[in-house]
N, C-alpha and C positions, 0 to 999 in steps of 0.2 A: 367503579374503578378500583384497580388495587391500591392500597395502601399502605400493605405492611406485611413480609412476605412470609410471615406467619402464621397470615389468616388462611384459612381452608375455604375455599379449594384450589389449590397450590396454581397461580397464576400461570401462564402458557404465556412461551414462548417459539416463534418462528424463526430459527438463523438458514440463512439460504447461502450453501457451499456448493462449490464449484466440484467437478469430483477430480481436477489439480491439486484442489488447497491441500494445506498440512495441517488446519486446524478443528477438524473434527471433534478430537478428542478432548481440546484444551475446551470448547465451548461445553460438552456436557461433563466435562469435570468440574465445571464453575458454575454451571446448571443446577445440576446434582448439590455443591456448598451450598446455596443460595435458599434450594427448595424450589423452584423452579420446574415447571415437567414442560421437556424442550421436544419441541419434534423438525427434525431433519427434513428440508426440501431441498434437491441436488437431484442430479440426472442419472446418476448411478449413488445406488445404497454405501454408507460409510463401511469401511471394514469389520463392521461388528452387525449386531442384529438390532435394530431397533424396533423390533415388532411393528405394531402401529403408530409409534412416532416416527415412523418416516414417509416421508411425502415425495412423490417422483415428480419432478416438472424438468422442463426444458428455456432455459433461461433465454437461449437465442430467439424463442416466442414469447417476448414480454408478458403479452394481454395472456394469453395462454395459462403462463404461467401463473401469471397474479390469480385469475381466476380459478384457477385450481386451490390455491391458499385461499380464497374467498368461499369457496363449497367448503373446505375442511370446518370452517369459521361456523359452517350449521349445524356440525355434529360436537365439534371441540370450541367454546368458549375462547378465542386469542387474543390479550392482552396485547400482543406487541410483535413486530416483524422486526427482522433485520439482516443487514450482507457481510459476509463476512468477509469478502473481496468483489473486484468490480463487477464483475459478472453479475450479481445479482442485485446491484443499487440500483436501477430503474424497477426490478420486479416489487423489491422489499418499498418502492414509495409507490408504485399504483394499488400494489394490494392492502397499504396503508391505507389509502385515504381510499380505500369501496370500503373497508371495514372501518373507518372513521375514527383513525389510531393513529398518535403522532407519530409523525414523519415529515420527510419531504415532499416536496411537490412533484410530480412526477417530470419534467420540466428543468427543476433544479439540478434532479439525479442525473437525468440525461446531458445534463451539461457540462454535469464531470466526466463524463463518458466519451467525451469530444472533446478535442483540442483547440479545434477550431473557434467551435462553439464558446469556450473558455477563454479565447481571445479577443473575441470581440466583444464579451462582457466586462472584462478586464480594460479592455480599452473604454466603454463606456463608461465606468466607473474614473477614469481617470489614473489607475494605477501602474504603476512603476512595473514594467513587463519588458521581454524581451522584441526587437521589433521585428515583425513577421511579413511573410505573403503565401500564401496557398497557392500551390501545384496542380493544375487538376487532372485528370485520369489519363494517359495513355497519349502526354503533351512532351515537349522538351522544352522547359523555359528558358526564353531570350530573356538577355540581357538583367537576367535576377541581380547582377555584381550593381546593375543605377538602381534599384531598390534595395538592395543589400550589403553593410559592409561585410567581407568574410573575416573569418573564419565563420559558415554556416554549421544550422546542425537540421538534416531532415528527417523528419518525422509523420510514421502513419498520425491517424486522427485518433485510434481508439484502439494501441495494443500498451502495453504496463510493461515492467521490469527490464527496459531498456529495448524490447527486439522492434528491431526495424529504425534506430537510433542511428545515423550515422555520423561523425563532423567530416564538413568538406571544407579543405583549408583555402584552396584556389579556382576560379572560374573554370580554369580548364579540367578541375578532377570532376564537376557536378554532373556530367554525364555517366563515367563510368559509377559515379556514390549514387546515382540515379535508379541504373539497369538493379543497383546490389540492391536498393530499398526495395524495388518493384519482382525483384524475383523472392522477394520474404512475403510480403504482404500483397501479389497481383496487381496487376498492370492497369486495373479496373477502379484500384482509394485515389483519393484526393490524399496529396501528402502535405503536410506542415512545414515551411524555408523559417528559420527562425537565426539572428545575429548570437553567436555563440559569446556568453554573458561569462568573463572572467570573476574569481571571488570567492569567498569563502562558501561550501555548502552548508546548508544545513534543513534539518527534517522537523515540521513544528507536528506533535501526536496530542490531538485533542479530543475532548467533548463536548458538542454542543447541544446546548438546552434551551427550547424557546425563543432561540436565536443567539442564544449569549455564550460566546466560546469560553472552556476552560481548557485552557495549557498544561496536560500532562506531564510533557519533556519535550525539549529540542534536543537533539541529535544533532552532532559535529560529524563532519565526514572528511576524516583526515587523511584519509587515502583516496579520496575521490578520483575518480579517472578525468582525461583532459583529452580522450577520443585517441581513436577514431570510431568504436563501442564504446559505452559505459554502461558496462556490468557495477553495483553496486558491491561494494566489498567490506568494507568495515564502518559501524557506527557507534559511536560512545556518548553516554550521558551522564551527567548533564553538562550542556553546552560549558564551552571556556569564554564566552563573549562577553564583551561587558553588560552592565544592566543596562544602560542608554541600546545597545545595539540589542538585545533582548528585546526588550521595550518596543521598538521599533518592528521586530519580526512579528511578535504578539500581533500590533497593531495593523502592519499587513496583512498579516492573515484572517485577521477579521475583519479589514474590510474587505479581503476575495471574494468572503464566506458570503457578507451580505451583497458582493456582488452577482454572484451567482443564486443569491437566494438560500443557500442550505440553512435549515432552520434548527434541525435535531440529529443526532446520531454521533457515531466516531470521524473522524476529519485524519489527513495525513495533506499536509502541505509543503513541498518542495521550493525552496528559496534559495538567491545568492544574496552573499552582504560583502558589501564593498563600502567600508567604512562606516556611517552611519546610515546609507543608502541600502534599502533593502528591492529586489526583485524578485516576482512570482514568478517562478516557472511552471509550476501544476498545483490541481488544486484533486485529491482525491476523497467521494464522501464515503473511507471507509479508515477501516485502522492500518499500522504497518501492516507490510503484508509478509510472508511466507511463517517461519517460525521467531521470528522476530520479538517476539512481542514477547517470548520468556526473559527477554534485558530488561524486562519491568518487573515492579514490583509497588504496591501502594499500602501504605498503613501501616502498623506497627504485625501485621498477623499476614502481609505478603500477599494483600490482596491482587490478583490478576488482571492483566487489561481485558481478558474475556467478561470475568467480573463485571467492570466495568460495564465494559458495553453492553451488555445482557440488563445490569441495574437502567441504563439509559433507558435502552427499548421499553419498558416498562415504567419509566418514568419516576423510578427510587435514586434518582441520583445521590454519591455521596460525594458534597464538594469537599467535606476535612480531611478525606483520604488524598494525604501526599505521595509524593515519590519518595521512597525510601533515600537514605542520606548518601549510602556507600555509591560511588561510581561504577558504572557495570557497561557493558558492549556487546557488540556480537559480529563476527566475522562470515558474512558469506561466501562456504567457501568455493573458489573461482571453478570453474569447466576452461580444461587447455585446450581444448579440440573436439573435434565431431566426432563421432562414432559412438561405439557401443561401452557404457560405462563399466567395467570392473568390479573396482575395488577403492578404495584408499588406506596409504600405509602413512604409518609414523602415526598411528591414531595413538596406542601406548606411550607414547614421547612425549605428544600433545598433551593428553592428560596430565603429564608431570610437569608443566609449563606452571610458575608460580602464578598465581590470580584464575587461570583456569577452570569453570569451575563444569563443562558439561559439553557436550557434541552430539549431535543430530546429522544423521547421515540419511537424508528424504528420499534419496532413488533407490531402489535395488539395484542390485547388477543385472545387469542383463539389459539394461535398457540403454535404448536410443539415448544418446543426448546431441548439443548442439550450445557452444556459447553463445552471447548478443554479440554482434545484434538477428541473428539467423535464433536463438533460444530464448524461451520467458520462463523455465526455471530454476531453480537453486538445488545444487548438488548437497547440501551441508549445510552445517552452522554450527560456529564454535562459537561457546558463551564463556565470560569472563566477570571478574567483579573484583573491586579492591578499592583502599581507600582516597585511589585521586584517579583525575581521566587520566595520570601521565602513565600512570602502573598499569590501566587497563588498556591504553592503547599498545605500550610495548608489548603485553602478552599476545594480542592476536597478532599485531604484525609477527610475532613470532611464531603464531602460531602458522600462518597463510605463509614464512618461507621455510618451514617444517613440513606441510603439509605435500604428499606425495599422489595422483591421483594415477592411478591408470583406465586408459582410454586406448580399447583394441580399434 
């Protein structure tokens, strides 16, 4: 076993990316800090050359895939698997445990993977959840309003970043919010009825070790949408909640975790709070997701959440690494419309926005895009930092009615 990652011969690691993600780079530049020698599994090679550390698999063939990382395992030595988004959490826990490497169960994984699946373990456990009923394939349900108070919200089983999200405010809209869900996601998924949960959002970003969560940061979402999409737009940390209602988030979210079983890895859990009363709404077993994850920063030398999670998979957890003290955020920025993406203007004006500190512009032009709930991903990201969340929220809000997109 490793134990110190400056013994020779420089410990391996496996991050398994989508060839969506934005996070390529961030993991072998934390790779690379560490000493680390990482090798890329994704279905299309990252934009650079990784020689022989890069691995091709196909993640929509789990076994497939895992087993592909389990042959690498006879030439290359692998300390540790991991996903960098959902796509690859069931791969990153089967080919854990063939190669006998902590992780999840394959089981667990999967059951962040489904919604469903997460509801009826949530309801097992007894915890504070939204109340639901499943839709099944190619149905129109009766009388959901005597199961359901509305305002509903429907939802596929297994798509992320809001698509195929809708709220349905009154009985008579659920047919046409029905046909919208079913022409995104096919007429063929089972879809999620869940009672749309009023309250404050917020996002818990953790690590878990051997079972035992550590809370990174909570994210406030003070632009949170109230439907009929919810596109995510702006998150600031660290929380403004009280320590009792803290408290209480922490403490739901570990018991989700031990609900669902997840024992090891990065964690993003989705919650409303309405006074001291906390609600799960999702439970994910990976880190934020898109480019997100530059609003952090840990220790006095600005350790990364890639960081992180790379130490996790390998089992060097560092629990003294805090979050840095300054307040920081990041605004995803919005998609107006379908079509073909451009441009973005007022990017110069942006930057002179006081607390501002950086923007990420993830499409090219020339591409397709699509809002939620019809799109799953993010056009941008404006990052921010300053010394309260109230200076970091006014910058992005500022920044997101500054920002000008064009869409042909």
């Amino acid at each position: 076993m490793v134990t110190d990652l400056n013994e020779k011969p420089m410990p391996t690691a496996v991050v398994i990316l989508a060839s969506t993600t934005y996070r390529a780079t961030e993991f072998i530049k934390a790779a690379e800090g560490l000493g680390i020698d990482l090798v890329v599994a994704s279905d299309v090679p990252p934009p650079f050359d990784m020689g022989d550390r890069y691995l091709q698999i196909d993640c929509t063939d789990p076994n497939a895939a895992a087993e592909a990382i389990v042959a690498l395992g006879d030439t290359v030595p692998i300390d540790g698997v991991l996903a960098a988004d959902d796509s690859g959490v069931v791969v990153a826990a089967m080919a854990s445990k063939k190669l006998g490497l902590r992780g999840n169960l394959p089981e667990a994984a999967a059951a962040t993977r489904n919604k469903a699946s997460q509801r009826r373990l949530l309801t097992a456990a007894e915890l504070s959840q939204p109340k639901f009923a499943l839709v099944p394939p190619r149905t129109e349900p009766r009388n959901l309003e005597t199961e359901l108070r509305f305002p509903i919200v429907l939802k596929p089983l297994d798509r992320t970043a809001g698509q195929g999200v809708i709220r349905v405010d009154q009985p008579d809209e659920l047919s046409g919010r029905l046909a919208e869900v079913r022409r995104i996601v096919g007429t063929s998924a089972t879809l999620l009825a869940e009672e749309f949960v009023d309250g404050i959002e917020v996002a818990l970003e953790g690590i878990v070790a051997n079972g035992n969560l550590r809370t990174l940061t909570i994210f406030d979402k003070p632009a949170a949408s109230r439907g009929p999409a919810f596109p995510e737009t702006i998150l600031v940390s660290p929380t403004t909640m009280s320590a009792g209602q803290q408290e209480e988030v922490t403490r739901s979210a570990s018991a989700a975790l031990r609900a669902l079983g997840i024992e090891h890895g990065p964690v993003h859990v989705e919650m409303i709070v309405h006074g001291e009363r906390v609600t799960v709404i999702e439970v994910a077993a990976r880190s934020i997701g898109g480019l997100c994850s530059h609003a952090l920063s840990f220790g006095l030398t600005g350790t990364t959440l890639e960081a992180l999670i790379l130490r996790n998979a390998l089992g060097l957890d560092k629990p003294e690494l805090r979050r840095e003290r300054a307040a920081s955020g990041v605004l995803m920025i919005p998609i107006p419309g379908s079509g073909v993406f451009q441009g973005v203007d007022n990017l110069d004006d942006i930057r002179e926005i006081d607390r501002v500190t950086g923007i990420e512009i993830s499409i090219r032009p020339g591409t397709k895009v699509e809002p939620p709930p019809i799109g799953d991903r993010y056009l941008g990201f404006v990052f921010a930092k300053g010394p309260s969340v109230g200076s970091v929220t006014a910058a992005l809000v500022k920044a997101r009615d500054l920002v000008k997109v064009t869409i042909s």
